[in-house]
C-alpha positions in Angstrom: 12.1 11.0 -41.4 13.5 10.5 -38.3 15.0 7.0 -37.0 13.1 4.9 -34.4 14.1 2.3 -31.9 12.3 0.0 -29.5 13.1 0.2 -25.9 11.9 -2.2 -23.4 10.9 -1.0 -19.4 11.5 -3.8 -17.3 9.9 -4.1 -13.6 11.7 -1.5 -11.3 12.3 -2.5 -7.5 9.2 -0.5 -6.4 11.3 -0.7 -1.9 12.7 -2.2 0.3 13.8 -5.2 -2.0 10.4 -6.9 -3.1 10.9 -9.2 -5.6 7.6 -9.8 -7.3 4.3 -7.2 -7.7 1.1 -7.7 -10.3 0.1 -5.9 -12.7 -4.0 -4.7 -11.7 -4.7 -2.5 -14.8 -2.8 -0.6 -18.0 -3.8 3.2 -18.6 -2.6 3.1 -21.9 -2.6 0.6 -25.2 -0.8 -0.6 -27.6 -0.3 2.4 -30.0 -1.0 5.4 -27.6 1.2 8.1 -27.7 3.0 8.7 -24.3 4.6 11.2 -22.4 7.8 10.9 -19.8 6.4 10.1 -16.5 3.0 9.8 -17.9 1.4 7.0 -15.5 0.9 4.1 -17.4 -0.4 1.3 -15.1 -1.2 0.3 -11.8 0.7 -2.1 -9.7 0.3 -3.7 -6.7 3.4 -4.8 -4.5 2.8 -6.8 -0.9 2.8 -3.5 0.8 0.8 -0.9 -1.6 -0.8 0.0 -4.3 1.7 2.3 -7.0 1.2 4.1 -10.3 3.5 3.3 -12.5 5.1 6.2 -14.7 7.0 6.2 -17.8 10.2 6.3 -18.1 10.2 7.3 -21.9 8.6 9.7 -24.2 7.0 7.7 -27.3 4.4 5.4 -29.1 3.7 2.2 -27.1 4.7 -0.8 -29.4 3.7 -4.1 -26.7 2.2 -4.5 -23.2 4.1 -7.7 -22.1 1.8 -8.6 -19.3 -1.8 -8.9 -18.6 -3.9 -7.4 -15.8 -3.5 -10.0 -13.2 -0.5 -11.4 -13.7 2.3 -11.1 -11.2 5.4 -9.8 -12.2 8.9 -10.4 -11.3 11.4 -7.9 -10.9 13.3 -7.0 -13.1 11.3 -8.5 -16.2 10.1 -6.7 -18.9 6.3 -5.6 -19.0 5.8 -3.3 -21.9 8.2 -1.7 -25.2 8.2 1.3 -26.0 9.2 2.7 -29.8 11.1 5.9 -28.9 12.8 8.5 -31.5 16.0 7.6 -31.8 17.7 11.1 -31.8 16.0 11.8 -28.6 17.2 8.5 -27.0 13.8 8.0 -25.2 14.3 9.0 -21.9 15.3 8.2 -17.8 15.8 4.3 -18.1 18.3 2.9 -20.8 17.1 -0.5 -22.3 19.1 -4.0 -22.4 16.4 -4.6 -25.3 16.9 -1.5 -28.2 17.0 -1.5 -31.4 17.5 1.1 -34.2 16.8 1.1 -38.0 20.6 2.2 -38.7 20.5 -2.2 -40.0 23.0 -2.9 -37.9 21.9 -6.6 -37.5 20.1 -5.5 -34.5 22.0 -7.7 -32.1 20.6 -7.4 -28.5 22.8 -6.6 -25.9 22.9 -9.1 -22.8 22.0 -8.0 -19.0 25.2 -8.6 -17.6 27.0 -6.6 -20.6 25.2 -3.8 -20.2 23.0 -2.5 -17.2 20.5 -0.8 -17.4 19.6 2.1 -14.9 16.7 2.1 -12.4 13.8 4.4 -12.7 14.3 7.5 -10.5 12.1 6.8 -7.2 12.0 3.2 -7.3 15.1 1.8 -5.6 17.8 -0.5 -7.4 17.1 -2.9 -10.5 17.6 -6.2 -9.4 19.6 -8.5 -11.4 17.9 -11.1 -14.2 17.9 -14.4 -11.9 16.8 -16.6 -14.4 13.7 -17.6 -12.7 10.7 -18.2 -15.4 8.0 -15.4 -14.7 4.4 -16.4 -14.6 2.8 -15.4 -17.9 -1.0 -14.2 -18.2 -2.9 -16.3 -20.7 -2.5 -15.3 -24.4 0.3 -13.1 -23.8 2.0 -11.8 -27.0 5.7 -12.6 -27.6 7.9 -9.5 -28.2 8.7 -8.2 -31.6 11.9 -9.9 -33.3 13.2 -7.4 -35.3 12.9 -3.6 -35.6 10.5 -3.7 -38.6 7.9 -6.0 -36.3 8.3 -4.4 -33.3 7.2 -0.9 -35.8 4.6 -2.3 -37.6 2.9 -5.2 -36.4 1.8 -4.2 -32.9 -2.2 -4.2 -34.3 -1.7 -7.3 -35.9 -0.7 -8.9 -32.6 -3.3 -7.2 -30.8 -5.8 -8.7 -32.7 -4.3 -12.0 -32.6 -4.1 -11.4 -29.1 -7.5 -10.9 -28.7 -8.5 -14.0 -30.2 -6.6 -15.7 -27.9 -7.5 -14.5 -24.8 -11.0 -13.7 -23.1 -12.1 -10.1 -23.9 -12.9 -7.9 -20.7 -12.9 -4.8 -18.8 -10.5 -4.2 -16.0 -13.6 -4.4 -13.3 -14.8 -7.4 -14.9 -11.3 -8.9 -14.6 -10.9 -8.2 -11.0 -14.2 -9.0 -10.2 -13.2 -12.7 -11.9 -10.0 -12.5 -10.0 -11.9 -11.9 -6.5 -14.1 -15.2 -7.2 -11.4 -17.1 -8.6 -12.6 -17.4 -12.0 -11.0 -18.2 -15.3 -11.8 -15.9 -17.8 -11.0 -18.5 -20.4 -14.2 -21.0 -19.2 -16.8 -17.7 -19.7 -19.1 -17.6 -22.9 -18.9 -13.5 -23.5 -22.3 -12.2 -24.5 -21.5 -8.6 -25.4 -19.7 -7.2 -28.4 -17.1 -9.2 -30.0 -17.8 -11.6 -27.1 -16.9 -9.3 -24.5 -17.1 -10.7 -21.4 -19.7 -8.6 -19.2 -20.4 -8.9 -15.1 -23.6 -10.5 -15.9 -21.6 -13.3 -17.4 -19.7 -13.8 -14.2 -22.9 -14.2 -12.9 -24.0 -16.6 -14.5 -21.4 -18.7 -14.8 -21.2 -18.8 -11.1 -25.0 -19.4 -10.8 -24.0 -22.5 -13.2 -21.4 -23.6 -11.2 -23.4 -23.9 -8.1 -26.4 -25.7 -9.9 -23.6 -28.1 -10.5 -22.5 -28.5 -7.2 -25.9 -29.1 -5.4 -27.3 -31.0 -8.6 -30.3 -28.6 -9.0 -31.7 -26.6 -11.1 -30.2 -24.6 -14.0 -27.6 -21.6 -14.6 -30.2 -19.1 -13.8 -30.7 -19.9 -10.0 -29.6 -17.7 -7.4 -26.1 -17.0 -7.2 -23.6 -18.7 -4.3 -24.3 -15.9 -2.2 -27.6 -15.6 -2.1 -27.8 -19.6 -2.0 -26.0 -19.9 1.2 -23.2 -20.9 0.6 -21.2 -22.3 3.6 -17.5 -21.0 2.4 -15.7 -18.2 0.8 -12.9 -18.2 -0.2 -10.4 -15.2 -0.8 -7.0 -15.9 -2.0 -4.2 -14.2 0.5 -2.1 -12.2 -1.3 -1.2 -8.4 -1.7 -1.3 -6.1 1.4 -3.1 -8.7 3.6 -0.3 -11.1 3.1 2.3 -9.1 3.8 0.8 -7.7 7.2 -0.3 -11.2 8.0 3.2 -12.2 7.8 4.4 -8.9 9.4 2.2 -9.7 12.4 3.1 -13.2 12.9 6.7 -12.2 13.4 6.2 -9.4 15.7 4.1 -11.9 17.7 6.2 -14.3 18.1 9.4 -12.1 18.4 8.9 -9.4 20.7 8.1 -10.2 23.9 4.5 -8.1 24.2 4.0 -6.5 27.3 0.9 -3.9 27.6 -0.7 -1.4 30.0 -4.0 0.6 30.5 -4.8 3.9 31.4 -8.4 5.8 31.5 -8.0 9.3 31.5 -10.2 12.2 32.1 -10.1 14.1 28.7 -12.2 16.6 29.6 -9.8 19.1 29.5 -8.4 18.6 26.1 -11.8 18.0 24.6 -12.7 21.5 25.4 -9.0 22.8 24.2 -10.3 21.0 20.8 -13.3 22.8 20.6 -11.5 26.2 20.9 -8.6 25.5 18.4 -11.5 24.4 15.8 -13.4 27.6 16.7 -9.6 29.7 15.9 -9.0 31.0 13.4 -5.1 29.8 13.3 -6.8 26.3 12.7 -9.3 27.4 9.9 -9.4 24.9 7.5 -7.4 22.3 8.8 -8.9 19.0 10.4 -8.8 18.9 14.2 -10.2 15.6 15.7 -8.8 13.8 19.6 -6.2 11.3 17.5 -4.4 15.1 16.6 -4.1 16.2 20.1 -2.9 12.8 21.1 -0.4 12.3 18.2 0.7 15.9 19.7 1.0 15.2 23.7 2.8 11.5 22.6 5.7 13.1 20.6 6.1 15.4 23.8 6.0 12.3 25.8 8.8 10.4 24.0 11.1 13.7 24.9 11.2 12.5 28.5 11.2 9.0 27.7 13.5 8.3 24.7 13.0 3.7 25.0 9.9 3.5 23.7 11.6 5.3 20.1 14.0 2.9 19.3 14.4 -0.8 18.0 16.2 -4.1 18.6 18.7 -4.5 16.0 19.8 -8.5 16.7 21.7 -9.1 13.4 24.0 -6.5 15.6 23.1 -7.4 18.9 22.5 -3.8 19.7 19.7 -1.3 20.6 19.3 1.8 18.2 17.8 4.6 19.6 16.0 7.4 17.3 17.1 11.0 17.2 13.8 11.9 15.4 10.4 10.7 15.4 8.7 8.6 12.3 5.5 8.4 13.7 3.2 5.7 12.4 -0.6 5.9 11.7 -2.9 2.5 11.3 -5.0 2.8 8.7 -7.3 0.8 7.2 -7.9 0.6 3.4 -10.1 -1.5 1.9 -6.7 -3.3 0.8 -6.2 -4.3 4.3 -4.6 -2.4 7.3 -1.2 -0.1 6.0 1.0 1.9 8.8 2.0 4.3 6.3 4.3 7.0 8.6 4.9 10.7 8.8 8.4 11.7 8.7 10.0 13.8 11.4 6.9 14.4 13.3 8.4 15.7 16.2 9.6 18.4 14.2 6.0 19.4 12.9 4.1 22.1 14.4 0.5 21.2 15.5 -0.8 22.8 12.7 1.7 21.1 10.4 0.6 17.7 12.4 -3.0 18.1 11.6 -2.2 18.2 7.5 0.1 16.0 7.7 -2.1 13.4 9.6 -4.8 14.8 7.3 -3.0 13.8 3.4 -2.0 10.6 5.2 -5.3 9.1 6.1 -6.7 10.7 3.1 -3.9 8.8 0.9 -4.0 5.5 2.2 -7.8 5.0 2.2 -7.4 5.9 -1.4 -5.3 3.4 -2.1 -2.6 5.1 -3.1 0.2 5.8 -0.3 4.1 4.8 -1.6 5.8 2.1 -0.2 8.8 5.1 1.1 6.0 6.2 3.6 4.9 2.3 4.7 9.0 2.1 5.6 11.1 3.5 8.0 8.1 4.2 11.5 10.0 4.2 15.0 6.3 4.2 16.6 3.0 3.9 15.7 -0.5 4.7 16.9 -3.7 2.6 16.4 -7.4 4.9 16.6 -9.2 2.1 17.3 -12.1 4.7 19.2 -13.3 5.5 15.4 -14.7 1.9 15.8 -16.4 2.5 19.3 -13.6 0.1 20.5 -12.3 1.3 24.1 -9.0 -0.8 24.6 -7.4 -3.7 22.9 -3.8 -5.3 23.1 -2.3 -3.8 20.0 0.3 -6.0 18.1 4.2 -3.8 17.5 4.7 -3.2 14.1 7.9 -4.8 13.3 10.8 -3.2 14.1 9.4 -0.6 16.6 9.4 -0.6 20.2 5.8 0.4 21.0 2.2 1.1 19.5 -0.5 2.9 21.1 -4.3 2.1 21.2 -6.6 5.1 21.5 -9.9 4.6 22.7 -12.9 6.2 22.3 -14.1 9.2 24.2 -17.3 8.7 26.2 -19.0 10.6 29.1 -19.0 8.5 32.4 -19.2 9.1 35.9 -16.0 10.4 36.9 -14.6 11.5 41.2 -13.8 15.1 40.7 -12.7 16.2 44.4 -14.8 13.7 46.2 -18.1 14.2 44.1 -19.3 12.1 41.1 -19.3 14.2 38.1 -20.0 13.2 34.5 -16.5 13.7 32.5 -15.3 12.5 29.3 -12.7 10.0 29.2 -10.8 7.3 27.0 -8.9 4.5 27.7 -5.0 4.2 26.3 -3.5 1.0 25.6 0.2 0.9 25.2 2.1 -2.2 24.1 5.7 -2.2 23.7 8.4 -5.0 23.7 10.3 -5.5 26.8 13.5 -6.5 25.0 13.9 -2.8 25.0 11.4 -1.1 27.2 11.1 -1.6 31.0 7.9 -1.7 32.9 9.0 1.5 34.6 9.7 3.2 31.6 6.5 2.1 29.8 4.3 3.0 32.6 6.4 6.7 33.1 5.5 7.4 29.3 1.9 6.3 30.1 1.1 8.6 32.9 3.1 11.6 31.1 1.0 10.9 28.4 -2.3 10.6 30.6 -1.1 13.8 32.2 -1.1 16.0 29.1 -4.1 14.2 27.8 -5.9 15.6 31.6 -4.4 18.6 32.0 -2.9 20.0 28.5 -0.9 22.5 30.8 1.4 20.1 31.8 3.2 19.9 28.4 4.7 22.9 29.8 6.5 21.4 32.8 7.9 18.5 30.8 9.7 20.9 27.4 
């Protein structure tokens, strides 16, 4: 019989240095076989949401955290009990044990360190900090032998502890701001079901207005004058991202309506090719396109005000940002090297990027790293707006939506289709010459699709 030790998988740095991120849900339990880079949870950090592989190959002997609880980097979250011979896999453990007996003394952080997970950016170091524990949590094993063979015993005992739920239910609680713990469960094993968070909320607000009983209407449907949503998660983090390109970058922004006719009809030919068959054509593709040729002749509007250095960095390549909004809150996940893509190549790229993000699941490596972004607010029947810069870029443009209006076409009113651009950039780095020059070469290609050869 082969020997077994425990190994522990502490929080990786999931970019960019964030400290903290919360555990939503756990794909697997406590005595599931797993498999290296098997996913085995779902995390949120401020900036995404991120599946969370394994980084060994074995049985799982402890979750560490509950669904809800926010996490510290670095900590550990769940043990795994890994064959010994094998060694487990990609991420060596500050936390093993083997059955050799050899007192199983644990091995402290700063004696030996332990490896990040491939992907995830560097392990930061233990800070000492106290992490926030979820109600109920289990302690880890103490020795080998309890690590191996009590994990059902302390399931159960956790389960007595803590409320019983499903992940929905939990969230749904979470979303109302709701403590599991003061809910009666009514299903099996007193599970705790959605109709219980109903009523204990339709009991709560009896309480607060002083009438009737828990089976009145819930908040909702009462009235209620408030709701409250706790800020956290994506929103936070563009809230705060927002606040400091607003009050750091001096905004400056322009307008231009063009006549789109022209390209509207190139779009209906390229859909109607069959080079473009299957791919996802739409005006934000076209635009994306006749932008990256814009930035050629106007190179200030890709670069970024670097005052730790007091310089100005000026992009070789293009990163080219896309807002998007999830039902997380709004992500500018980015396509790498755009100006490099083909349009075909543009149109799948811009195609797995919208598709990603309003599924949730885009990386934090593609949130990082955008030298300019666009904003489509014309989905929304939206015409122009004052964008705000994504921090660390130099400009963001607005698209508008395309509508038919009366349009002077050699002296005589003609019915065109047009859209309005709205280009904010931050003058620190861009001039109003220069913003307005990328404007109307941008308005030009957008009128006349031609033109892109007189300016490569």
């Amino acid at each position: 019989m082969s020997a077994t030790m425990i190994k522990e998988f502490r929080l990786p740095d999931l970019g960019e240095g964030l400290t903290e991120s919360e555990i939503l849900s756990w794909k697997v339990a406590v005595g599931d076989t797993v498999t290296l880079n098997q996913v085995i949870a779902e995390v949120e950090t401020a900036k995404a949401v991120v599946e969370l592989p394994s980084p060994f190959a074995g049985v799982v002997a402890a979750l560490h955290e509950q669904p809800g609880t926010v996490v510290e980097v670095g900590k550990p979250i769940v043990s795994f009990e890994v064959d010994s011979a094998e060694g487990g896999s990609a991420q060596a453990d500050t936390n093993e044990h083997d059955d050799g007996g050899h007192g199983g003394e644990v091995p402290t952080a700063a004696a030996k360190r332990e490896p990040n997970l491939v992907g995830y950016g560097a392990v930061l170091e233990n800070t000492g900090r106290p992490t926030r524990k979820a109600r109920g949590q289990v302690a880890p094993a103490q020795s080998p032998v309890a690590a191996r063979v009590e994990p059902t015993v302390a399931l159960e005992s956790a389960g007595a502890e803590r409320p019983r739920s499903t992940p929905p239910v939990r969230k749904l609680a979470r979303d109302l701001g709701i403590d599991l713990s003061a809910v009666q469960g009514s299903g099996p094993g007193g599970l705790i079901t959605r109709e219980d968070i109903q009523q204990y909320t339709d009991a709560e607000a009896s309480q607060k207005t002083g009438q009737g009983t828990a089976t009145q209407a819930s908040p909702a449907r009462q009235g209620e004058r408030e709701t409250r949503t706790p800020i956290k998660g994506v929103r936070k983090f563009t809230a705060a991202a927002m606040v400091q390109s607003a009050f750091t970058a001096p905004h400056v922004t322009e307008f231009l309506t063009v006549d789109v006719t022209a390209t509207m009809e190139l779009l209906a030919r390229l859909k109607g090719s069959k080079a473009f068959e299957g791919y996802k054509l739409t005006p934000l593709t076209l635009a994306a396109k006749a932008l990256l040729v814009a930035l050629q002749n106007n190179p200030s509007l890709n670069s970024r005000w670097d005052e730790a250095n007091q310089e100005i960095i000026q992009f070789n390549y293009v990163n080219l940002g896309i807002a998007a909004a999830t039902p997380r809150g709004l992500t500018v996940p980015n396509i790498k090297d755009a100006d490099r893509l083909t349009l075909r190549e543009l149109s799948a790229a811009l195609t797995d990027l919208t598709d990603t993000a309003r599924s949730g699941k885009t990386q934090p490596a593609d949130l990082s790293g955008g030298t300019i972004s666009i904003s489509n607010i014309g989905v929304f029947g939206i015409d122009a707006g004052t964008p705000i810069l994504n921090p660390g870029e130099a400009a963001i443009l607005a698209l508008g939506s395309v509508r038919k209006a009366p349009w002077v076409v050699e002296d005589q009113v003609v019915v065109r289709q047009v859209m309005s651009l709205s280009l904010s950039f931050d003058h620190r780095l861009v001039d109003g010459e220069q913003g307005s020059r990328f404007l109307a070469d941008l308005g030009t290609i957008l009128a006349d699709p031609a033109m892109v050869l007189t300016m490569i």
